[in-house]
C-alpha positions in Angstrom: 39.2 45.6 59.9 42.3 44.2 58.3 44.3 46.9 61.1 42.5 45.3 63.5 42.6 42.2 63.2 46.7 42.6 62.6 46.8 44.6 66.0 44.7 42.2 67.8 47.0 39.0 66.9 50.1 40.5 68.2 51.6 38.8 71.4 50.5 40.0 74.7 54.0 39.9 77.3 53.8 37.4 79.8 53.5 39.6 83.5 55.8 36.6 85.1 58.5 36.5 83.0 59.1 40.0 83.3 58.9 40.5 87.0 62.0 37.1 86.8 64.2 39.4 84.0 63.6 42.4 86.1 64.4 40.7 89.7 67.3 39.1 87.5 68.8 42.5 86.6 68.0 44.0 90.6 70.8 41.2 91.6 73.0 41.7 89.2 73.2 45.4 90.4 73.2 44.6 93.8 76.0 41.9 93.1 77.8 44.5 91.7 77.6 47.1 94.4 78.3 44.5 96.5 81.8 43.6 94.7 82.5 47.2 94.3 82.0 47.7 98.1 84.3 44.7 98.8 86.5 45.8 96.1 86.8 49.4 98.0 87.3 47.9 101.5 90.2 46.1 99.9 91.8 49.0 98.5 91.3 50.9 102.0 95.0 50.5 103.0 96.9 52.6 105.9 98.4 54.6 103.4 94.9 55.1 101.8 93.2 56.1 104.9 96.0 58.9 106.1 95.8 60.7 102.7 91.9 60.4 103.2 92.1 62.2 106.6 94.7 64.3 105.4 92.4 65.0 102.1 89.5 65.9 104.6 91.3 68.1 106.5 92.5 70.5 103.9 89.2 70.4 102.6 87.6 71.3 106.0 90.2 74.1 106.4 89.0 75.2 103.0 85.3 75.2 104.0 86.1 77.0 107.1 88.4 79.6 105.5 85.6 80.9 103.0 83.5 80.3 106.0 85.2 83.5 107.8 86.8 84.9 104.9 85.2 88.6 105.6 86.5 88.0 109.3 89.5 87.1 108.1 90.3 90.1 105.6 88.2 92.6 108.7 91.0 91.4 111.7 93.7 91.4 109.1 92.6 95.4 108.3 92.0 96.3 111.7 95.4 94.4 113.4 97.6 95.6 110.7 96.2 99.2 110.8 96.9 99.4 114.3 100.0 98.2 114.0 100.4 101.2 111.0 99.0 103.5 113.7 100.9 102.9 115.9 104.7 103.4 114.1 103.1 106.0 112.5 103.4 104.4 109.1 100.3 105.6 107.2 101.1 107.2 103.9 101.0 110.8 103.7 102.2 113.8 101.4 105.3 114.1 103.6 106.1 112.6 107.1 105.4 114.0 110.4 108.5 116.1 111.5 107.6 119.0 113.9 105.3 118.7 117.1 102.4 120.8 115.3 102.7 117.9 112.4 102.6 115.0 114.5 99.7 116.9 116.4 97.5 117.1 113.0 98.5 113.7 112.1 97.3 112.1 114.7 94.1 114.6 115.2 93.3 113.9 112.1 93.2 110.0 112.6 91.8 110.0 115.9 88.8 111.9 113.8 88.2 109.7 111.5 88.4 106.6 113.5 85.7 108.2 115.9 83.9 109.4 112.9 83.7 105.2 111.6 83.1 103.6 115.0 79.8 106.2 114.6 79.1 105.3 111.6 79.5 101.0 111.8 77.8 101.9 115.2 74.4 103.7 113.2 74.8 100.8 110.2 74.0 98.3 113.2 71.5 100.0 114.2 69.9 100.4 111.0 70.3 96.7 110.1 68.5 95.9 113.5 66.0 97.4 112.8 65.8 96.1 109.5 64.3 93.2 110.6 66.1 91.3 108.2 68.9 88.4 109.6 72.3 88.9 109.4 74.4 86.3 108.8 77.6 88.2 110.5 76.3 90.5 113.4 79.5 90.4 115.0 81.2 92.0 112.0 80.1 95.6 113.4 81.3 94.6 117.4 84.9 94.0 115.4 84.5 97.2 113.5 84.0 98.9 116.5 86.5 98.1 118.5 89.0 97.8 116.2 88.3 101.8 115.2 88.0 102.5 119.0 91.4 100.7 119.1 93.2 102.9 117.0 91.6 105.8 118.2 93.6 105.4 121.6 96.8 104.5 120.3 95.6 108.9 118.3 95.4 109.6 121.7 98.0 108.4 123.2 100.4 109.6 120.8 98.8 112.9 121.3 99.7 112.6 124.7 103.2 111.3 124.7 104.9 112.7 121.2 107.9 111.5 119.4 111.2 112.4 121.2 113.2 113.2 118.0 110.0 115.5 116.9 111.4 119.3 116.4 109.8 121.9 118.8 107.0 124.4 117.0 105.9 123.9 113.5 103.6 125.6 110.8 100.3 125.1 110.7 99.9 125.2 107.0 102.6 122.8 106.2 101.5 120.3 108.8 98.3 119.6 106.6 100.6 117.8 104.0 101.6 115.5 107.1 97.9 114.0 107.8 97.6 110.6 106.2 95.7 110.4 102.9 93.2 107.8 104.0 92.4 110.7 107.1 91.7 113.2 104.2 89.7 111.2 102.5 87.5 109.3 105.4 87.1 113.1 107.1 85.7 114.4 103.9 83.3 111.0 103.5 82.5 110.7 107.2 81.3 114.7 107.0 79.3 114.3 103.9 77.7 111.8 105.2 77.0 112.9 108.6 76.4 116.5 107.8 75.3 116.7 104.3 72.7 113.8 103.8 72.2 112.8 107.6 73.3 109.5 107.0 76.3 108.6 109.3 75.9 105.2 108.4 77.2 105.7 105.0 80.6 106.0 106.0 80.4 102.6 106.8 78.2 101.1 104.0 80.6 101.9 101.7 83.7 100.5 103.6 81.8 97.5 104.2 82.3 96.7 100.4 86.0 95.9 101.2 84.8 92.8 102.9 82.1 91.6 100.1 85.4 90.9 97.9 87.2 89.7 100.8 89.3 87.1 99.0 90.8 89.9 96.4 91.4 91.8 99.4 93.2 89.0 100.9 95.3 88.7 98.0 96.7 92.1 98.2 97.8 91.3 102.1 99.7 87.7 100.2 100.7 89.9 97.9 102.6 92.3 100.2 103.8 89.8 101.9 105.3 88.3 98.3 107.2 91.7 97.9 108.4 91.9 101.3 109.9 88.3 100.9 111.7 89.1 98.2 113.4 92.1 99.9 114.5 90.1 102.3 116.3 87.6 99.4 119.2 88.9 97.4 117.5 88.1 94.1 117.1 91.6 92.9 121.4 92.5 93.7 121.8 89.5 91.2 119.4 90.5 88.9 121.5 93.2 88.4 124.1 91.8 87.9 123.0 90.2 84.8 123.7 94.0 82.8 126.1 95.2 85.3 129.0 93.7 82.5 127.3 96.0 79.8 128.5 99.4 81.8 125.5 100.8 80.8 125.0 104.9 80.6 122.5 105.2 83.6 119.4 106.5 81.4 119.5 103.2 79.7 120.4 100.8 83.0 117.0 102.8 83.8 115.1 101.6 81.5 116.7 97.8 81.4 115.3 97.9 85.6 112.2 99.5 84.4 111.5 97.4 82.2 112.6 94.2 83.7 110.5 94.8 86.3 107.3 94.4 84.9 107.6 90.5 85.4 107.6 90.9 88.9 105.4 94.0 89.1 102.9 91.8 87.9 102.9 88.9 89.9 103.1 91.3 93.1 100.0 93.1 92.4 100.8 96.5 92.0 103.2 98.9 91.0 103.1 100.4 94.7 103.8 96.7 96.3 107.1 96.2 94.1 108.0 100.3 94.8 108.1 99.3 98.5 109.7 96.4 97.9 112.2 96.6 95.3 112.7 100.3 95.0 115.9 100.7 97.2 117.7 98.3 95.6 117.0 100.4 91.6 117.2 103.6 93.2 120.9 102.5 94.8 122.1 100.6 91.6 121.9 103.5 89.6 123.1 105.9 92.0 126.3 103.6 91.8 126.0 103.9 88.3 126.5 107.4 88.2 122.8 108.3 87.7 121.6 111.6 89.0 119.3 111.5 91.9 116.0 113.1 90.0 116.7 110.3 87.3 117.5 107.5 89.7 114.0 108.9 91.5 112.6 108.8 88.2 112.8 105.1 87.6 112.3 104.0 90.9 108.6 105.3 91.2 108.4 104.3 87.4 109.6 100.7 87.8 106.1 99.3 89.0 103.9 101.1 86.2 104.8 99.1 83.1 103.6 95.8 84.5 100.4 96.6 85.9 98.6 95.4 82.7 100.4 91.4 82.6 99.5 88.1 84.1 98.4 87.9 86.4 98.2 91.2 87.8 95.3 91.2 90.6 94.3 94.9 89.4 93.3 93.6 86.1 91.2 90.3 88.3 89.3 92.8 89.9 87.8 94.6 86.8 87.0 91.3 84.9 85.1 90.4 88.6 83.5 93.6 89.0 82.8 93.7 84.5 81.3 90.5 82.8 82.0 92.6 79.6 85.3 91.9 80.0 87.7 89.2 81.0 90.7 88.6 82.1 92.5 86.5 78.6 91.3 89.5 77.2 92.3 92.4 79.1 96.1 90.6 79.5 96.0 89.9 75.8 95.5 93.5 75.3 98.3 94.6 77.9 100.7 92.7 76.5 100.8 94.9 73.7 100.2 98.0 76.3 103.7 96.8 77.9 105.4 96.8 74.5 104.1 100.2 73.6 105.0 101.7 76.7 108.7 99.7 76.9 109.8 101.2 73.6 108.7 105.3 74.6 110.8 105.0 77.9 113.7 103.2 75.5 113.2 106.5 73.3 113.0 108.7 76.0 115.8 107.1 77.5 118.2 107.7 74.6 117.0 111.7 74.2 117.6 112.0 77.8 121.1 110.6 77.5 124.1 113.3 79.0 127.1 111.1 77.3 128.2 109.4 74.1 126.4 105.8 73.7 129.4 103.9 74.8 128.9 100.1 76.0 131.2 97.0 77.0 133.1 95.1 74.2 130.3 92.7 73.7 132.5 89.6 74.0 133.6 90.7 77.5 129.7 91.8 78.4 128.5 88.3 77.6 130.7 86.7 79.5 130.1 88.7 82.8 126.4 88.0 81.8 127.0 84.5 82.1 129.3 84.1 85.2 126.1 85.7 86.7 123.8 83.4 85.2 125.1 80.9 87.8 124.9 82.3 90.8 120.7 82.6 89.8 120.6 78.4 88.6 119.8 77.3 92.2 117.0 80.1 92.4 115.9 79.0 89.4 116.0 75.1 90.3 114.1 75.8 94.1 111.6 77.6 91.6 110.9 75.4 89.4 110.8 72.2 91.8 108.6 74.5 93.9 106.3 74.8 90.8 106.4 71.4 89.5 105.3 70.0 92.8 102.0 72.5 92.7 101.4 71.7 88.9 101.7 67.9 89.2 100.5 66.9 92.8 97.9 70.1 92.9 97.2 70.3 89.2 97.7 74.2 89.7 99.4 76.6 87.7 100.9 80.4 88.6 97.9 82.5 86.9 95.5 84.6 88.6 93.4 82.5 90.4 96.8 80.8 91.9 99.3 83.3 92.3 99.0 84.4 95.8 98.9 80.9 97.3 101.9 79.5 95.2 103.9 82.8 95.2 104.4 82.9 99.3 105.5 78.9 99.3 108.0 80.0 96.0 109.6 82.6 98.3 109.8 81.2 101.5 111.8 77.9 99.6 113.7 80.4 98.0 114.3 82.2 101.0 115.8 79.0 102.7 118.5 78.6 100.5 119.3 82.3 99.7 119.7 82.2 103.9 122.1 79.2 103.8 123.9 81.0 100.7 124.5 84.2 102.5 125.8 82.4 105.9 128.3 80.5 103.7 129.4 83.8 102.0 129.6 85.3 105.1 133.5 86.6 106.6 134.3 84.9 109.8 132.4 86.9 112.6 129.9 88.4 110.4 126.1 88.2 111.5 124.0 87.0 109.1 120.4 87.3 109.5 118.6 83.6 109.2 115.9 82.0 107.4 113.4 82.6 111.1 114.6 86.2 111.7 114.0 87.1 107.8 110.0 86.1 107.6 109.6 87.4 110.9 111.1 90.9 109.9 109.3 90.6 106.6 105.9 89.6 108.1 106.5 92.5 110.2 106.9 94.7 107.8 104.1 93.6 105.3 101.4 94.1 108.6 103.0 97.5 108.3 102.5 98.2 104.9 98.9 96.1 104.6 97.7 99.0 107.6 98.5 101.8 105.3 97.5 100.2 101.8 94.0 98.5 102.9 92.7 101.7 104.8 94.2 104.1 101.7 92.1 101.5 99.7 88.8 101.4 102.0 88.9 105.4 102.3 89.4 105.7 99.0 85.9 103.4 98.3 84.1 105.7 100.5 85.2 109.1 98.4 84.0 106.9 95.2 80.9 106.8 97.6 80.4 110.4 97.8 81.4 111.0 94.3 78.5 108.7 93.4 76.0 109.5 96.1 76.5 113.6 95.0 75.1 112.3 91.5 78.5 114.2 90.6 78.7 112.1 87.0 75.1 113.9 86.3 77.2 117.1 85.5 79.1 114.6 82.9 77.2 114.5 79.6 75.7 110.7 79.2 75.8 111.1 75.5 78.4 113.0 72.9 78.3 113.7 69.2 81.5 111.9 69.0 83.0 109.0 70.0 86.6 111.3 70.1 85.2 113.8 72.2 83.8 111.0 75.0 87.2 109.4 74.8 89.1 112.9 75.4 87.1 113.6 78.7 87.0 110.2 80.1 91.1 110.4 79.5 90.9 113.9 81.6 88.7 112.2 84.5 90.2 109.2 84.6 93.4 110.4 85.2 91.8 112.9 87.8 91.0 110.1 89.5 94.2 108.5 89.8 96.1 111.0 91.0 93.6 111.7 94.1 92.6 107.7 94.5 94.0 104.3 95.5 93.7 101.7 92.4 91.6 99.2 93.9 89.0 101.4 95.3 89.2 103.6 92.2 88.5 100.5 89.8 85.1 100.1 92.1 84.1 103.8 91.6 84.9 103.6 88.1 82.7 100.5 87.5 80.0 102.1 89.3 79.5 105.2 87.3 82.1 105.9 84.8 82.3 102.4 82.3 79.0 103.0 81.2 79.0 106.3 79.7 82.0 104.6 77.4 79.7 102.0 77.3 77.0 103.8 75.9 78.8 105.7 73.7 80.5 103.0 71.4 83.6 102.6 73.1 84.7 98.9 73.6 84.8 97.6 76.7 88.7 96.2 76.8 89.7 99.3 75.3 88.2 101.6 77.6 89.9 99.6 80.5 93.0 99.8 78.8 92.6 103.0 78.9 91.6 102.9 82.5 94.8 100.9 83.6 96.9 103.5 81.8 95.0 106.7 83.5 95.7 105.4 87.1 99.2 105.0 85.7 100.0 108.0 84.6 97.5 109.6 88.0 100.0 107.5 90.2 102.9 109.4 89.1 101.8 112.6 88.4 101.3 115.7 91.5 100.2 116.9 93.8 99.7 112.9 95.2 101.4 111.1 93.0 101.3 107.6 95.2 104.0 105.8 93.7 106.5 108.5 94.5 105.0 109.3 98.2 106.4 105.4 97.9 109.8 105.6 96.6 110.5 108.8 99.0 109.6 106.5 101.7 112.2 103.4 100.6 115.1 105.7 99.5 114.9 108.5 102.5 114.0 111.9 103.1 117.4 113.1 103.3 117.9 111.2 99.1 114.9 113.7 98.5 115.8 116.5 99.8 119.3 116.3 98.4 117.7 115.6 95.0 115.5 118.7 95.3 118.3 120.9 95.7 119.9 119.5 92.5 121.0 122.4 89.6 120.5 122.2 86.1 118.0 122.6 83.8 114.2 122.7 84.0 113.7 119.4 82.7 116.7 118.1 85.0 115.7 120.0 88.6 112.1 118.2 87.8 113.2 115.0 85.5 111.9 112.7 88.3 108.1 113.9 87.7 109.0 114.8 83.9 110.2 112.0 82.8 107.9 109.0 84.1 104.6 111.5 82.9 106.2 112.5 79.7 106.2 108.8 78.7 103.0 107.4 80.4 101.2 110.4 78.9 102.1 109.4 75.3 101.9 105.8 75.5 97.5 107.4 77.2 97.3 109.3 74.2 98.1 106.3 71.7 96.2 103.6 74.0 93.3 106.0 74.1 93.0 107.7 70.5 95.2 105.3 68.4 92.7 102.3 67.9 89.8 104.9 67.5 91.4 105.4 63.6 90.8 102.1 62.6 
């Protein structure tokens, strides 16, 4: 009762003065909004509104650009592979000399172009009939004329050959002349068409180019990066930095090796810097007396040993297509890769040696080094204003997510002034290509080079297609007694793989079916792609493909290859350009692979 009575004494609120507090606080909030909406009208100035439009703008750009971004990456595949179609660019084993090679060349295309217009052709019809919307019908009407496209220009190169083509040819031999992506989309196309009776398939799997359309973008930016800096003469002065030293040439190769990493990583691939930057290594140390195996040697090598560092994109797209990895990680990890890899070529480099270890006086080295240091300063200041100005205005920084947007801008305001250097360097009467002439010659060389590296890529998803869609990994054991034996046959297929596959699409296949048997069996995740980054390495440089030197052929000439073929000498020196770069990327996979498995 006591309760009660205590309970029942207590105040009751009165209903009026609350509804007067509560319509006291309503006005002060709408007082408030109303000062802070005079308070923004006030601050609305000219200047205020122009960088509010401008704001708007960029941001509807944005919105529009991941709007279209598969259409985007599809016309930038389609235009740039028929520009590679028609110049004949595609990559192949060797290039189209004799009529009967430029006659399977070109048969070969025209094949498997008709063979994907009939496939995106069947995938339309299937998703019609699916009854399920598409967001992006038209993506299979671009498809199909683009393929149809190319197919003429197979036609009418069949038609009208090459003047300078030689009369005749073998048969046999004119098999090494069809493109790689040709081999591999007439093999997919004809599994799929014959074997499963599913000529869609071809196209479902190249499809999965466009469903990472922005990574695949980046590789175009990225070419484009390389080609940019071809046209600057940043490399020539980069050189010159250990020119002074008089360097034997086995370790001037491993100084350009090595110090090519940097920009190996930032443009994207070791076969991007190859095209790039491989003249410029393979004529620097021809001029320092380097034989033409060894100088071959380092030029296909000088993109491998930087694939694993910031902010390479080939290490973006396993941590996107693996949430059991990252990227912090997987660089963390390749730093130390780089190191390991950087000391066996410097040890291989000083057992390869011909001469006595004989240098510059280091007093008169150092002081070549810096007079060259200066002429770099003003590259270095365009650079780092250039950088500043994205860190500070755009709060964005040169790492992975950044790179290809910040890298083009870098170049092209390095480009200007390198331009204005070399016209005020230039003897009177000399011509000197300008700033407009350079990014046009280096845009059209990059469309050239995107052709041949986004189909090798796409072709080389649809092979990881059939691979998987033969239930070809059932043959591979899912579980092993030890983790040393599962470690020792992933090495073997892995590096399988990269000799017969393009990175990017390899990654994809690997992801798909491989990563989880070392999954399963214990292996870590960032070790295993360690171990996958080294593989491809070691698979790019090793026959009968062996990409990255299809790639440095291609910069230094047929006629420096054939000369360097019919070198004398030893075993090791008649083959020290495939010897060397896969004695030294198959040690450093047999420590990355089997060396953390002991602790």
């Amino acid at each position: 009762d006591a309760l009660l009575d205590d309970g029942g004494g207590a105040e009751k609120p009165d209903p009026a003065a609350a509804a007067a507090q509560a319509m006291a606080a309503a006005k002060a909030r709408c007082e408030q909004r109303h000062a802070d909406y005079a308070s923004i009208v006030e601050r609305r100035t000219p200047s205020v509104l122009r960088f509010r439009a401008v704001e708007a703008f960029v941001e509807d750009v944005r919105d529009l650009g991941l709007a279209y971004q598969r259409h985007l990456l599809l016309l930038l595949l389609l235009v740039c592979g028929a520009t590679a179609t028609a110049t004949r660019g595609h990559i192949a084993l060797r290039p189209a000399q004799s009529r009967v090679d430029h006659v399977a060349a070109e048969g070969a295309q025209l094949l498997t172009h008709l063979l994907l217009a009939h496939s995106v052709w069947s995938h339309r019809a299937i998703d019609e009939a699916s009854g399920v919307a598409n967001p992006h019908p038209e993506l299979f009407t671009i498809w199909i004329v683009g393929a149809l496209l190319m197919a003429a220009l197979n036609v009418y190169h069949l038609v009208r050959p090459p003047a300078d083509a030689t009369p005749g040819g073998n048969p046999a031999q004119a098999l090494f002349a069809v493109p790689l992506y040709c081999t591999m989309g007439i093999v997919a196309g004809l599994y799929f068409l014959i074997s499963e009776g599913h000529p869609a398939g071809l196209s479902i799997y190249l499809t999965k180019l466009t469903e990472f359309a922005r990574l695949y973008l980046q590789v175009g930016l990225y070419v484009w990066i390389g080609m940019l800096l071809k046209r600057t003469m940043l490399a020539e002065l980069s050189v010159d930095l250990v020119r002074p030293w008089r360097l034997p040439p086995e370790l001037l190769a491993f100084v350009m090796v090595v110090g090519a990493a940097i920009p190996t990583a930032y443009s994207g691939a070791s076969g991007i810097f190859v095209i790039a930057v491989g003249a410029v290594i393979y004529d620097e140390l021809r001029q320092a007396g380097a034989r033409r195996q060894l100088a071959l040697a380092a030029t296909a090598m000088s993109g491998s040993l930087g694939v694993v560092l910031s902010p390479c994109l080939l290490v973006v797209i396993v941590a996107s297509l693996n949430k059991q990895v990252t990227t912090d990680h997987l660089y963390g990890w390749g730093l130390k890769v780089f190191l390991l890899t950087a000391v066996l070529f410097l040890v291989a480099s000083l057992l390869n040696r011909q001469n006595k270890l004989q240098l510059a006086s280091p007093g008169e080295a150092v002081k070549g080094t810096l007079a060259a240091v200066r002429p770099l300063v003003p590259y270095a200041l365009v650079a780092a204003a250039v950088l500043a100005f994205y860190a500070f205005g755009l709060d964005a920084t040169v790492d992975e997510n950044y790179a290809p947007v910040v890298l083009p801008v870098l170049l092209l305001a390095m480009l200007v002034y390198d331009r204005r250097l070399a016209r005020k360097r230039a003897a009177p009467g000399e011509a000197v290509v300008g700033f407009n002439a350079s990014v046009q010659r280096a845009t059209t060389e990059t469309s050239h080079h995107i052709g041949a590296l986004l189909f090798l890529m796409g072709l080389s998803i649809c092979l990881g297609g059939v691979i998987e869609r033969a239930d070809l990994m059932a043959y591979f054991p899912q579980q092993f007694a030890s983790v040393w034996t599962t470690m020792g046959l992933l090495v073997v297929v892995l590096v399988i793989v990269g000799m017969i596959m393009d990175p990017y699409g390899a990654v994809i296949l690997v992801s798909a079916t491989i990563a989880e048997v070392a999954y399963r069996n214990g292996i870590d995740p960032v070790h295993f792609w360690m171990v996958v980054l080294v593989a491809f390495e070691l698979g790019y440089l090793t026959p009968p493909v062996a990409l990255n030197h299809l790639l440095t052929r291609q910069v230094v000439g047929e006629e420096e290859a054939r000369l360097a073929f019919a070198e004398q000498g030893s075993f090791w020196h008649r083959h020290e350009r495939i010897l060397l770069p896969v004695s030294v990327m198959a040690t450093a996979l047999v420590i990355v692979a089997f060396g953390p498995l002991l602790f």
